[in-house]
C-alpha positions in Angstrom: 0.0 0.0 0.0 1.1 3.3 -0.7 0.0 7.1 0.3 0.3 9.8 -2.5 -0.4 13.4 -2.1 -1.9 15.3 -5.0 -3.0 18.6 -3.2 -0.1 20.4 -4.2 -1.7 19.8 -7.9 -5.1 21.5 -6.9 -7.9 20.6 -10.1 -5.0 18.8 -12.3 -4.3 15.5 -10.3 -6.1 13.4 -12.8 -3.4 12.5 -15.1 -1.4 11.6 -12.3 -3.1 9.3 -10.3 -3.4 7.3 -13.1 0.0 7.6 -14.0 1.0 6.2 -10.2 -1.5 3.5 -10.6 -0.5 2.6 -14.1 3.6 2.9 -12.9 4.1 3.2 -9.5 1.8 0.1 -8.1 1.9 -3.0 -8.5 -0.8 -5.6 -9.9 -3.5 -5.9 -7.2 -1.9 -3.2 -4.9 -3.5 -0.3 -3.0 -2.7 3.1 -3.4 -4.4 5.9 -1.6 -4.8 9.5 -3.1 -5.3 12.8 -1.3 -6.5 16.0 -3.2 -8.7 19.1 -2.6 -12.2 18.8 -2.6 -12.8 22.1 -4.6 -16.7 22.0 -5.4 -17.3 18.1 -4.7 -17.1 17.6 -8.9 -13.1 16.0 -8.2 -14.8 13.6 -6.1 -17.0 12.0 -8.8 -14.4 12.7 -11.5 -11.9 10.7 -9.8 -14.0 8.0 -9.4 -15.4 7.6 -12.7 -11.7 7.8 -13.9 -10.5 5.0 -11.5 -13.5 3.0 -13.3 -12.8 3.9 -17.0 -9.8 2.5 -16.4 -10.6 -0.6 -14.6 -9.4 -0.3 -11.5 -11.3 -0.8 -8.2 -12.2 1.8 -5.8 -12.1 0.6 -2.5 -13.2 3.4 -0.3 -13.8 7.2 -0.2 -14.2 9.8 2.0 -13.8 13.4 3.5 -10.4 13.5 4.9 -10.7 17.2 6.8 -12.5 20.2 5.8 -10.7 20.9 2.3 -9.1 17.5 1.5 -10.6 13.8 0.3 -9.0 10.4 0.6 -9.7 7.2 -2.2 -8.3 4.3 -1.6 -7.7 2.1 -5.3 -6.8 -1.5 -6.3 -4.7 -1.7 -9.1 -6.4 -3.5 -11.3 -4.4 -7.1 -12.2 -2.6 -7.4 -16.2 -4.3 -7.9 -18.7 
């Protein structure tokens, strides 16, 4: 399992969570993301982009006031 923090990326952390999953984790591993809430849209996004690309959202939540934690399998090779 590993922790990544994309607040410093503010609205552009899309590209590269999937990048870490895609590079950074292993088949089957857990990574868990932290960004900026902003207006709540990043929450869906980010979810809908972890499922486009097959990969398994495990959890998400509110992490403090301005911040939100998701925790994602890898998804195994095809």
């Amino acid at each position: 399992m590993k922790r990544y923090d994309l607040r410093p990326l503010k609205d552009n952390f899309y590209d590269r969570m999937i990048e870490l999953l895609d590079n950074d984790l292993k088949p089957n591993e857990v990574g868990i993301f932290i960004f900026e809430i902003g207006d709540f849209s990043s929450v869906q996004k980010s979810a809908d982009i972890v499922k486009e690309k097959g990969h398994t959202l495990m959890n998400s939540l509110k992490f403090n006031e301005a911040d939100w934690t998701i925790a994602v399998k890898r998804k195994e090779i095809d």
